[in-house]
C-alpha positions as CSV (number, residue, x, y, z in Angstrom):
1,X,102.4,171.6,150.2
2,X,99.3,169.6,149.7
3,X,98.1,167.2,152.1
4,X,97.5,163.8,151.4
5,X,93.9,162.7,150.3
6,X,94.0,159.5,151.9
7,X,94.0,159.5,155.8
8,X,94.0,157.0,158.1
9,X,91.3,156.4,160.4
10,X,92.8,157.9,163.2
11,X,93.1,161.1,161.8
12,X,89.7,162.1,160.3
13,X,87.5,163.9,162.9
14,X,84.2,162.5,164.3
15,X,82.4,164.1,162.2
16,X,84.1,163.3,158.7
17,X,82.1,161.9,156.2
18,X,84.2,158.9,156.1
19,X,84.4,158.1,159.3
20,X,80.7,158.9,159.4
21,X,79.6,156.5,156.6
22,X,81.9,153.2,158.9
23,X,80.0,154.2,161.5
24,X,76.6,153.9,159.9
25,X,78.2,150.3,158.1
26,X,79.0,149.3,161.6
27,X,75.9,150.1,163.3
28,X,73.9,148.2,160.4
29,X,75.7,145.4,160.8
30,X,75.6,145.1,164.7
31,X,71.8,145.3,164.0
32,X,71.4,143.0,161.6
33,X,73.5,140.5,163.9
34,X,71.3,141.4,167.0
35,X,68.3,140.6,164.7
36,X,69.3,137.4,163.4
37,X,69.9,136.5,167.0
38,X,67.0,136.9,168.3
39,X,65.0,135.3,165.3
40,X,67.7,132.2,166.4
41,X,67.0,132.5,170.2
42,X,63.0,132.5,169.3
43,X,63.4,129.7,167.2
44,X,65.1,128.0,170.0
45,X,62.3,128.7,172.2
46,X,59.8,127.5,169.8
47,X,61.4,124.2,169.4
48,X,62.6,123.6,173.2
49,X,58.6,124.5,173.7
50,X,57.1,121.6,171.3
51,X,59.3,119.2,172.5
52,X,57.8,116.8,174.9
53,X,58.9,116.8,178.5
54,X,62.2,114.8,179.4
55,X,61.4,112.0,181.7
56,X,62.9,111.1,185.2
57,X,65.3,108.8,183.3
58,X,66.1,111.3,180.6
59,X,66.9,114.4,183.2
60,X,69.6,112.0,185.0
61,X,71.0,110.8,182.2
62,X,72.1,114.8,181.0
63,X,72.3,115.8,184.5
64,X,75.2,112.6,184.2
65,X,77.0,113.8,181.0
66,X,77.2,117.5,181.8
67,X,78.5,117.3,185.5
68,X,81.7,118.5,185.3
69,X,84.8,115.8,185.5
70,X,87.6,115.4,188.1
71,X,90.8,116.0,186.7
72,X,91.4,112.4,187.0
73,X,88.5,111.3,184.9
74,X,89.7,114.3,182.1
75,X,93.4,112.1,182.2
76,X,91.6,108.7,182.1
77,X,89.4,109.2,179.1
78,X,92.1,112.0,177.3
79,X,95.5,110.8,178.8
80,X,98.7,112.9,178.4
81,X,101.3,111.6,175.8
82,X,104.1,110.4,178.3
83,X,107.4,110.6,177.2
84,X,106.8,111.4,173.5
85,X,107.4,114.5,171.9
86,X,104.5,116.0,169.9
87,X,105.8,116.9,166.1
């Protein structure tokens, strides 16, 4: 009886060529990603850097818009359909 050529993954050994060759796939790619985030987070930097500082105004302005709501405030602004049923 010969044994089937194709396997599934979870049936190759560590050290199978195939299982070998996703590895190194996976390993590029997870590098590549890490790379292009960190060219992102230093182009971040470099443009949080050259900005010019945020006045007094400015900083209580955001500090305003990113405090988090009451649960009352969510339902005034995005209130609950009452009474109708969503299609």
């Amino acid at each position: 009886m010969e044994a089937d050529p194709v396997m599934s993954d979870e049936n190759r050994a560590i050290d199978d060529p195939v299982t070998l060759a996703k590895a190194g796939r996976l390993m590029r790619k997870a590098i590549k990603r890490q790379e292009e985030e960190a060219k992102i987070a230093e182009y971040i930097q470099k443009i949080v850097d050259a900005a010019p500082p945020l006045t007094p105004e400015q900083r209580d302005r955001l500090a305003l818009l990113l405090r988090p709501l009451k649960e009352s405030a969510v339902e005034e602004y995005h209130p609950r359909p009452r009474g109708r049923k969503l299609p």
